[in-house]
N, C-alpha and C positions, 0 to 999 in steps of 0.2 A: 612235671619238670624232672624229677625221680626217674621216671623211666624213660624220656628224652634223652637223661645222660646215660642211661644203663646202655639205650639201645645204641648212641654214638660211641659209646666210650666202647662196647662189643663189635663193632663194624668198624669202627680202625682196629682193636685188637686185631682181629682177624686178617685184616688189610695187613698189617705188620709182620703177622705170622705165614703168609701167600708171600710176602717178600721176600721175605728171611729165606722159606723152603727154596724158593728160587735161587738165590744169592747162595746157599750152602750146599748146594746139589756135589758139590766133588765131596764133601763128606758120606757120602752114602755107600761108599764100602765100608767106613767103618761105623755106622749107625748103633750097631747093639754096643761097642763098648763106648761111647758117648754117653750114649743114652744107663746103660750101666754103673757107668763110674760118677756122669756127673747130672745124673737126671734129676736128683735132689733140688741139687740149687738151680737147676732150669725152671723146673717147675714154682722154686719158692721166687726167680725172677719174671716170672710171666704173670704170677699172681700180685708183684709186686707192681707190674709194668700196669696191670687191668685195673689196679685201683689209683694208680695216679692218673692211667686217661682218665677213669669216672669222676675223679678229684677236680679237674681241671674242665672238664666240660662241666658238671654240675658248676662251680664257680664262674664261670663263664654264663652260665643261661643266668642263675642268681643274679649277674653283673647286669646283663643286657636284657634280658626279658623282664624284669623287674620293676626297672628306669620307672621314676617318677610314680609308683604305686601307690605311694601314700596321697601325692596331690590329687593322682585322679579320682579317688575314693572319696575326699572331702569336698571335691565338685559334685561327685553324684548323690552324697550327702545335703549338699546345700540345696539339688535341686529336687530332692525327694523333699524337704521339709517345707519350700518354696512351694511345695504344688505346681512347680514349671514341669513335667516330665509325666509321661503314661505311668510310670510306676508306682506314684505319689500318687493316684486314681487309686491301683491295686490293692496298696496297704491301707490304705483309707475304709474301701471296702470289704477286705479282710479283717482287718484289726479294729476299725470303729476310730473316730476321733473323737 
C-alpha cells in the first residue's frame, strides 16, 4: 500500500509538473533569474506539494482498500477453526492438533 501511494502520489507529481512547464513556457526568457531568486521556495513547495499527494492517496487506499478487513479476517478465522476450508487441512498437518 506504501508504495502504491509513492508510485501514484509520483505520477501526478510529475503529471503536474508536465503541466505547469507547459502553462509557463512565456517564462523561459527569464528562467535563470526565477529559478535564481526564487528556487528556494519552489523547491521547498514541490516538496511540500509531493508529500501531500502521498498524504492523501495513502489515506485514500487506508480508506478504501481496507473496508471491512477486520470482518473478513474473523470469517476466515471461524472457518479455519471450523475445519470448513483447505487451510484448516494445512495447519492441522503442519502444526498437529
Amino acid at each position: 500500500m506504501l508504495a502504491n501511494a509513492v508510485l501514484f502520489s509520483f505520477i501526478s507529481f510529475v503529471a503536474l509538473v508536465v503541466l505547469l512547464l507547459g502553462r509557463l513556457s512565456f517564462l523561459t526568457p527569464i528562467k535563470s533569474y526565477v529559478f535564481h531568486t526564487h528556487g528556494h521556495e519552489i523547491g521547498i513547495f514541490a516538496l511540500v506539494l509531493f508529500f501531500n499527494l502521498f498524504a492523501a492517496f495513502y489515506t485514500m487506499f487506508r480508506r478504501f482498500r481496507l473496508k471491512n478487513t477486520g470482518q473478513k479476517l474473523l470469517h476466515l478465522d471461524k472457518q479455519v477453526k471450523t475445519g470448513h476450508s483447505a487451510l484448516s487441512r494445512e495447519i492441522a498437518e503442519r502444526y498437529g492438533d
